[in-house]
C-alpha positions in Angstrom: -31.2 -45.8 -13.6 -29.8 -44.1 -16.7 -31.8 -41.0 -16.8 -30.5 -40.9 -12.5 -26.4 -41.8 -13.7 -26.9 -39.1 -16.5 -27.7 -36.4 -14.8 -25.3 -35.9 -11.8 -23.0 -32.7 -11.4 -24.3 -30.0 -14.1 -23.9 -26.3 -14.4 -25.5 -23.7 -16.7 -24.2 -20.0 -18.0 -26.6 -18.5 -16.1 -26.0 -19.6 -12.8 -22.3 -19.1 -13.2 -22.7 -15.6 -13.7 -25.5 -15.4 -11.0 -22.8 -16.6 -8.9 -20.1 -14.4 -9.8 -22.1 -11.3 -9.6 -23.6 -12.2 -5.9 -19.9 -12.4 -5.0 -19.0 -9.0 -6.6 -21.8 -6.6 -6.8 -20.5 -4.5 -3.7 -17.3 -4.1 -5.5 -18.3 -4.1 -9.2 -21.3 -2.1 -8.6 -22.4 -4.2 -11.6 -23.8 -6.8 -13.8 -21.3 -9.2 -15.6 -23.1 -11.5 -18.6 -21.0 -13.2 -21.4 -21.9 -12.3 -24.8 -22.7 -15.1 -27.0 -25.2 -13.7 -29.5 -24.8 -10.5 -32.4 -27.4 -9.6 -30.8 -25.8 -9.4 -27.3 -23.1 -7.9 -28.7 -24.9 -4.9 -30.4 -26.8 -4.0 -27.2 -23.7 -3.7 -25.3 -22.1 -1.9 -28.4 -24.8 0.7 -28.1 -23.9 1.1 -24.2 -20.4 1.6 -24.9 -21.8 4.6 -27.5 -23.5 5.9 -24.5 -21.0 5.9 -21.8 -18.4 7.6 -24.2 -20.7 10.0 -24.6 -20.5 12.5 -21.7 -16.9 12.8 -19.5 -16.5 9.3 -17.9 -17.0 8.4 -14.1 -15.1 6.0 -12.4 -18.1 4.2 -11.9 -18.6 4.5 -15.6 -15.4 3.4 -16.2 -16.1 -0.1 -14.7 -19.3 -0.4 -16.1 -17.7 0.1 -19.2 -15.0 -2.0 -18.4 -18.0 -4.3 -17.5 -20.0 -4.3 -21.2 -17.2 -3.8 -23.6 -13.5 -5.4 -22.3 -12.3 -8.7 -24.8 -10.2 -9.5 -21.7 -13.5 -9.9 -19.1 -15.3 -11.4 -22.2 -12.6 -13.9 -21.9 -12.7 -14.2 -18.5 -15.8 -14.9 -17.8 -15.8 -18.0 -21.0 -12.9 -19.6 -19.1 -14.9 -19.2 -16.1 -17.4 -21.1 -17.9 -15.6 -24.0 -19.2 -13.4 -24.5 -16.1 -17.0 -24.8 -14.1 -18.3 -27.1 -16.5 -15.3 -29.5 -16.5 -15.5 -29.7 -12.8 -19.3 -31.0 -13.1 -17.6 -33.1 -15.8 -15.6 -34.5 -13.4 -18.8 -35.3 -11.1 -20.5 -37.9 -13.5 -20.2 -41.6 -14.3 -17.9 -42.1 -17.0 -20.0 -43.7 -20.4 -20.0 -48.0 -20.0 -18.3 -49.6 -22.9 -20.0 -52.2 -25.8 -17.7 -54.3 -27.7 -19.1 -56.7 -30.5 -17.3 -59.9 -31.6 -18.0 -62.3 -34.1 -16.3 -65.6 -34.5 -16.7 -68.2 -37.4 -15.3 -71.5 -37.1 -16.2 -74.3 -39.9 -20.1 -74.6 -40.2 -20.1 -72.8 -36.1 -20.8 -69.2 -36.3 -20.3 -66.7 -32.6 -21.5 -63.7 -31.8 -20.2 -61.8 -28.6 -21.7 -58.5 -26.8 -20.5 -57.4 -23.7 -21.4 -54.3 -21.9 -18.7 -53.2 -19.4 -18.7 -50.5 -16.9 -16.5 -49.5 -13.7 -17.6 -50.4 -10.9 -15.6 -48.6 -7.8 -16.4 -45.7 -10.8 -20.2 -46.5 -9.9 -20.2 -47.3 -6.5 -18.0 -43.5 -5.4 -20.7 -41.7 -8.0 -22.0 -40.0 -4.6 -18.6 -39.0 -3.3 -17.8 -37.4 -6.9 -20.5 -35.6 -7.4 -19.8 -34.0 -3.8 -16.5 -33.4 -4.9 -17.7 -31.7 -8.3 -20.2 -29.3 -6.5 -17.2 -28.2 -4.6 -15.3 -27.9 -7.7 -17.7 -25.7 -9.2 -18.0 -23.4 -6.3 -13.8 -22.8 -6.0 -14.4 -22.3 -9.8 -17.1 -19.5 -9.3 -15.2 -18.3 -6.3 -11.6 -18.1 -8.3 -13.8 -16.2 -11.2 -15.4 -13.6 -9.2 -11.6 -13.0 -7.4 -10.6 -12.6 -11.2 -13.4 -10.2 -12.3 -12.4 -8.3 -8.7 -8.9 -7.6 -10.1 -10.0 -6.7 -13.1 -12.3 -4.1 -11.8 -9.5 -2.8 -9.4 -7.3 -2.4 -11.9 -9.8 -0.5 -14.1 -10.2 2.4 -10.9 -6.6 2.5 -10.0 -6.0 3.0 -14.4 -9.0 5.9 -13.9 -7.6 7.3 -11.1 -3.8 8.0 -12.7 -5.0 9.1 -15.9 -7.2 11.6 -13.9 -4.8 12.6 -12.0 -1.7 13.3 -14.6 -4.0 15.5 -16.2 -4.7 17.5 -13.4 -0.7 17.5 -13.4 0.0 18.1 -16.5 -2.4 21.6 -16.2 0.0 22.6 -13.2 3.6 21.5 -15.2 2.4 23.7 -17.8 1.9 26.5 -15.7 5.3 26.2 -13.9 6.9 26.1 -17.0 5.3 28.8 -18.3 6.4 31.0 -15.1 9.3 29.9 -15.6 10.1 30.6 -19.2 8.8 33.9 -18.7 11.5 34.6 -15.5 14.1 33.2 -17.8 13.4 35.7 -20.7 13.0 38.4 -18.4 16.3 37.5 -16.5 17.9 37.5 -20.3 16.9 40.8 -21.4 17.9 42.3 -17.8 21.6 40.9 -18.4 21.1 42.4 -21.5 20.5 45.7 -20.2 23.0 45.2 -17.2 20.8 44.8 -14.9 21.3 41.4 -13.6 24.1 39.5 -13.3 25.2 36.3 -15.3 24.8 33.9 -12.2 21.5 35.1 -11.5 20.1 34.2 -15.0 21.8 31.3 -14.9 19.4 30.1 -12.1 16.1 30.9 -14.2 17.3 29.5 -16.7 17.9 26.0 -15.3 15.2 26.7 -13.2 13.1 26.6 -16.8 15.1 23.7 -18.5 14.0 21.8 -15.5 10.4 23.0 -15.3 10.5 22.2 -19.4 11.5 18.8 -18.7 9.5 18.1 -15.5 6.3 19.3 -18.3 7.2 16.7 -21.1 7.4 13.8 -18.8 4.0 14.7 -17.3 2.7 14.6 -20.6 4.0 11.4 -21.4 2.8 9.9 -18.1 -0.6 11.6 -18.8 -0.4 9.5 -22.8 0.6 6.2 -20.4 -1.9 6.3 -18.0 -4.8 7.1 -20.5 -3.3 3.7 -22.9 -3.1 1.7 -20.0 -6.7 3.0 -19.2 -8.1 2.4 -23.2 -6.4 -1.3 -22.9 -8.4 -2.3 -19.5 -11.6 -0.8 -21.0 -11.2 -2.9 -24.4 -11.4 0.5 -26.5 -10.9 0.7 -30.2 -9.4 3.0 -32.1 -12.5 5.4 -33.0 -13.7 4.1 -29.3 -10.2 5.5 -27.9 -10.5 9.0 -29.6 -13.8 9.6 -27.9 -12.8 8.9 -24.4 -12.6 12.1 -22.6 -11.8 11.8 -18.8 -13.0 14.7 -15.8 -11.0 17.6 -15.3 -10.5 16.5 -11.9 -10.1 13.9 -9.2 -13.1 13.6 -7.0 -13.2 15.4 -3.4 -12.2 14.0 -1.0 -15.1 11.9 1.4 -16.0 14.1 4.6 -15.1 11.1 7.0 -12.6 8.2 6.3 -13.5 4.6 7.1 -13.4 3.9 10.8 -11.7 0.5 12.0 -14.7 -0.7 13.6 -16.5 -0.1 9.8 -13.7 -2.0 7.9 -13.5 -4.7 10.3 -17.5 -5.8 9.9 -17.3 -5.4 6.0 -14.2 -7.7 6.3 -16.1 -10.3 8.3 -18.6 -10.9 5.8 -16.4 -13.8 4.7 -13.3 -13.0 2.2 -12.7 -14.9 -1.1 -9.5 -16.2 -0.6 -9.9 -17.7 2.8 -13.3 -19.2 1.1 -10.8 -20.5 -1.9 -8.3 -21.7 0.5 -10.8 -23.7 2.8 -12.4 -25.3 -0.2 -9.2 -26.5 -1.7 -8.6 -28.2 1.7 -11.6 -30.0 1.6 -11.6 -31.2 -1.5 -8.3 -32.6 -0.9 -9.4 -33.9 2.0 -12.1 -35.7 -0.6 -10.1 -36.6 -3.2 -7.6 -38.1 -1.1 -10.5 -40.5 0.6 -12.0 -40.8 -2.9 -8.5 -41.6 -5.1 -6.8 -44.2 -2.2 -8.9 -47.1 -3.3 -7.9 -46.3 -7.0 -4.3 -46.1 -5.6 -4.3 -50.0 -5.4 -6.6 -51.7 -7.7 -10.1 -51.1 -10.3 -12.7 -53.1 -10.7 -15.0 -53.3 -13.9 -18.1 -55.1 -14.2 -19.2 -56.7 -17.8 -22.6 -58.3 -18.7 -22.2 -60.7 -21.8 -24.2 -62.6 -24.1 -23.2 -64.8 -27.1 -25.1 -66.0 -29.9 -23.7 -69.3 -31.3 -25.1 -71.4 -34.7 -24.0 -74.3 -36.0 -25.1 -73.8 -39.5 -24.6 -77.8 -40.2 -26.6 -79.1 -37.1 -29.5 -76.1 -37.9 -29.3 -74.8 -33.9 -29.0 -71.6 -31.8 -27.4 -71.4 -28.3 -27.5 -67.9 -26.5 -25.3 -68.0 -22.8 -25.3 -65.4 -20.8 -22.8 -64.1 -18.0 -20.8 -61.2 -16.6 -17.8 -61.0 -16.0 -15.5 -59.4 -13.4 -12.0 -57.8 -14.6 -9.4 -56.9 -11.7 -6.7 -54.8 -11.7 -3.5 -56.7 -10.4 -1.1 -54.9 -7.9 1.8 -57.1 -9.3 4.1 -54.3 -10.3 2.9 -51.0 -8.7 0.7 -50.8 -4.9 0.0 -47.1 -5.6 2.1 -45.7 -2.9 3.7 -42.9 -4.8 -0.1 -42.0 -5.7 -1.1 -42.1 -2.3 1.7 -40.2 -1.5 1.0 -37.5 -3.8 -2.6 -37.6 -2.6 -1.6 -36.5 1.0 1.2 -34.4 0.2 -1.3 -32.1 -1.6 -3.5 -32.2 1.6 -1.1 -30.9 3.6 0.0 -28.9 1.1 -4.0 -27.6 1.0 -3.7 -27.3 5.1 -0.7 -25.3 5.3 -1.9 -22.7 2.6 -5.0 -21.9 4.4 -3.2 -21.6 7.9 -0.9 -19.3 5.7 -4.0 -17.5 3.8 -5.8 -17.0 7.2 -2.7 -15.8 8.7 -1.9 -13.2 5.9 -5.6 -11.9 5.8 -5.5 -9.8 9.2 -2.0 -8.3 7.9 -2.4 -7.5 4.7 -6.5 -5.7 6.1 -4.2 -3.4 8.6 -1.5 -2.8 6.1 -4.2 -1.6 3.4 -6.0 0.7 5.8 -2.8 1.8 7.4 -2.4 2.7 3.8 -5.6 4.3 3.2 -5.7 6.1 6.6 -2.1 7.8 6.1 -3.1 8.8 2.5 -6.6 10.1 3.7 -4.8 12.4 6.3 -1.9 13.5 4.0 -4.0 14.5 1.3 -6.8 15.9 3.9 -3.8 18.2 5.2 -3.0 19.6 1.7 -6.6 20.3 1.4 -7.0 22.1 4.6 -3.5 23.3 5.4 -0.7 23.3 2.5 -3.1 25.0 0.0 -4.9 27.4 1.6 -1.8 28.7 2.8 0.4 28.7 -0.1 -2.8 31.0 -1.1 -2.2 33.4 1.9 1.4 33.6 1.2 0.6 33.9 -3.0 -1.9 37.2 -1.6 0.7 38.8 0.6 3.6 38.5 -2.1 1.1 40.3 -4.7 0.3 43.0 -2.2 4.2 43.6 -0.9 5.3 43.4 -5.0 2.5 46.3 -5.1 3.8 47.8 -2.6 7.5 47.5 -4.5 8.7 45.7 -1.3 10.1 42.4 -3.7 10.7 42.0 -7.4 9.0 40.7 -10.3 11.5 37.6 -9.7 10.1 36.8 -6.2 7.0 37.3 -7.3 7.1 34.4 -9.8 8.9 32.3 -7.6 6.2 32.0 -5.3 3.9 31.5 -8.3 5.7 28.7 -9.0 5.8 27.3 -5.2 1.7 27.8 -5.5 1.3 25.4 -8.2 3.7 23.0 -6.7 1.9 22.9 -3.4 -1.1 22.5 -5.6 0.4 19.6 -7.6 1.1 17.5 -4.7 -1.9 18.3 -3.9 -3.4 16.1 -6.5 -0.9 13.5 -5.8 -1.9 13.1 -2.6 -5.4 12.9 -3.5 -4.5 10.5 -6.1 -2.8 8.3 -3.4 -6.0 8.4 -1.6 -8.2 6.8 -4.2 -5.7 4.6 -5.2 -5.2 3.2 -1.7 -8.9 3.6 -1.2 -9.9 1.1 -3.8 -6.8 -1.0 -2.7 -8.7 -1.0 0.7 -12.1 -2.2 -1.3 -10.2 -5.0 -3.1 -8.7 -6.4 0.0 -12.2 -6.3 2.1 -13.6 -8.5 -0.5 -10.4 -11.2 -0.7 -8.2 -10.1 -3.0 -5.2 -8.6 -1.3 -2.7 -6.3 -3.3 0.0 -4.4 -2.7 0.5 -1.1 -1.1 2.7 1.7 -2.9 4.4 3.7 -0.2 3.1 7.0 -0.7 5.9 9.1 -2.2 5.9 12.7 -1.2 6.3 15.6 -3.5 8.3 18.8 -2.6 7.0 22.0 -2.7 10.0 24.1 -2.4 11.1 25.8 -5.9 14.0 25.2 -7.2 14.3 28.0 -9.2 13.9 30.8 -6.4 17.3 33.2 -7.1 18.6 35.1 -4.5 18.5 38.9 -4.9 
């Protein structure tokens, strides 16, 4: 009976993390595994070598993310205890020995009683019930964890890629721009252009010079932010170099139909909120006895001498302790008990009515972002190109000026430049899109256009 009462609700490391990973690997593309040995930890220090290595992936990224991140390490221990606590919570609480001894004149009295609940003992089945479910809202509420992690990590990837793609362009605009403003100088010098003519390129420049620094700070922000969800070092963070580039655009975005039969392979929050209902439900059925009275169960035996007569009496009983309801019935517990399953009810109706809005307001999201950055790609670009060719063949053809010339230059790289915001829109509402599939819902920056129009152009 013992060995059976001993071994109730249990949990190991391993299937924790089995768990976790069965609910992530389409998202992760990944193993998580906690680190508890030196040796553990120098394997996954000699990944870490590997992936800094070579330019780093977004999928590298996450698997880095993955093997070397403090924070997930973290993670993943809470994960741990708060599973184990739960199965804690599943078996029968230790029974109690108390030892007495009693002298009285030539009488001497020993007492043992062994003492145990008994509504504890007879709801062991209900408990451990409620533990399993315990440890699978625990699993479920880790693996949502380790998905916002992950998303975080690709939407960090996909800025830092991005504002140095930017930064590239700012640099360029600014350099066209300086060089229109010292040629616009040395033409007023000459008398050759007039003062409010210059004046333009050089604003034109003092913008484009600060448009440039605050590029490079974002570019310094972004990769930080990046170095902080990977768990990089110092040494680690000097050998982190990033792609030149975003990566291209997928031929075909996701169709409806496609999203809608990924989303129907059962989300994590409406899993989360269903199991919190039901073990409310449990509790409550499980606590309401509790709410009024408890009962505890003792087995006794004495030992009594009488040291002057020479004899030894051993009785034996049990005894019975009830609580009382004198001064509290439990009705603010029981209260409590259903208010938190209604509580429990009305958060799934509200989970389960969320889910469908916050799936169409992601792929509206990704949709509108696919197109807009599909139409730079295909339309914008190609012909701020046409317009860059024609401008070089009329300015060799003396039909404009240097100063139109460079003006449309700069309009070039600006197209180009929202370009790669666009595209960086895309991934980020892409993996947006992943995170809400799997349950775990975040919100949608509107997608914030970029002009392509120079500000600089002077009229001559």
């Amino acid at each position: 009976m013992l060995a059976a009462l001993s071994g109730c609700a249990s949990v190991t490391l391993e299937q924790n993390m089995g768990r976790v990973n069965d609910e992530t690997a389409r998202f992760t593309e990944g193993q998580v595994v906690l680190a508890r040995t030196d040796d553990e930890r120098s394997l996954r220090a000699q990944a870490v070598q590997a992936l800094l290595g070579a330019p780093l992936g977004q999928r590298e990224a996450v698997r880095l993310a993955l093997v070397n991140s403090p924070s997930l390490q973290a993670l993943l221990a809470r994960g741990w205890a708060d599973a184990a606590d739960a199965a804690q919570a599943g078996r029968i609480a230790n029974p109690i020995f108390a030892f007495e001894r009693l002298a009285h004149g030539d009488e001497l009295e020993l007492g043992r009683t062994l003492s145990l609940g008994l509504l504890d003992l007879l709801t062991l089945p209900v408990r451990h019930g409620l533990a399993k479910q315990r440890i699978e809202r625990s699993q479920l509420s880790l693996a949502g964890e380790v998905v916002d992690l992950v998303r975080r990590v690709r939407q960090a990837w996909v800025r830092a890629v991005a504002a140095q793609q930017t930064l590239r362009y700012a640099r360029q605009v600014s350099a066209g721009a300086e060089a229109g403003a010292e040629l616009a100088r040395r033409m007023q010098a000459a008398g050759n252009f007039n003062r409010i003519s210059r004046a333009r390129e050089q604003a034109f420049y003092a913008e484009a010079a600060t448009r440039t620094a605050i590029a490079d700070q974002r570019v310094t922000a972004s990769r930080e932010e990046l170095v902080r969800l990977l768990g990089l070092g110092e040494a680690q963070a000097r050998r982190l170099t990033l792609p030149e580039r975003l990566p291209d655009l997928p031929q075909q975005a996701l169709a409806p139909e496609a999203v809608s039969a990924q989303a129907s392979h059962g989300r994590l929050d409406i899993r989360l909120a269903k199991g919190a209902l039901e073990s409310s439900a449990r509790a409550q059925g499980l606590d309401t006895p509790f709410s009024y009275t408890d009962i505890e169960l003792a087995v006794r035996r004495d030992s009594k001498f009488d040291n002057a007569a020479g004899t030894r009496r051993d009785p034996r009983g049990y005894e019975i302790g009830v609580h009382l309801p004198v001064f509290d019935w439990g009705a603010m517990r029981r209260d409590a008990l259903n208010a938190r399953t209604l509580a429990a009810a009305n958060q799934l109706e509200d989970v389960v009515r969320k889910a469908g809005s916050s799936l169409r307001e992601s792929y509206a999201a990704y949709r509108i972002a696919y197109d807009i950055a599909r139409h730079y790609r295909d339309e914008v670009v190609p012909l701020r190109k046409v317009i860059s060719e024609e401008n070089q063949l009329r300015y060799n053809g003396m039909l404009i000026g240097v100063f139109e010339l460079l003006a449309d230059a700069r309009d070039q790289v600006i197209a180009v430049m929202a370009a790669i915001d666009a595209q960086q829109q895309f991934w980020l509402a892409d993996t947006a899109l992943q995170a809400t599939l799997i349950g775990r819902p975040t919100d949608v920056a509107p997608f914030m256009a970029v002009g392509t129009a120079s500000a600089g152009r002077a009229g001559h």
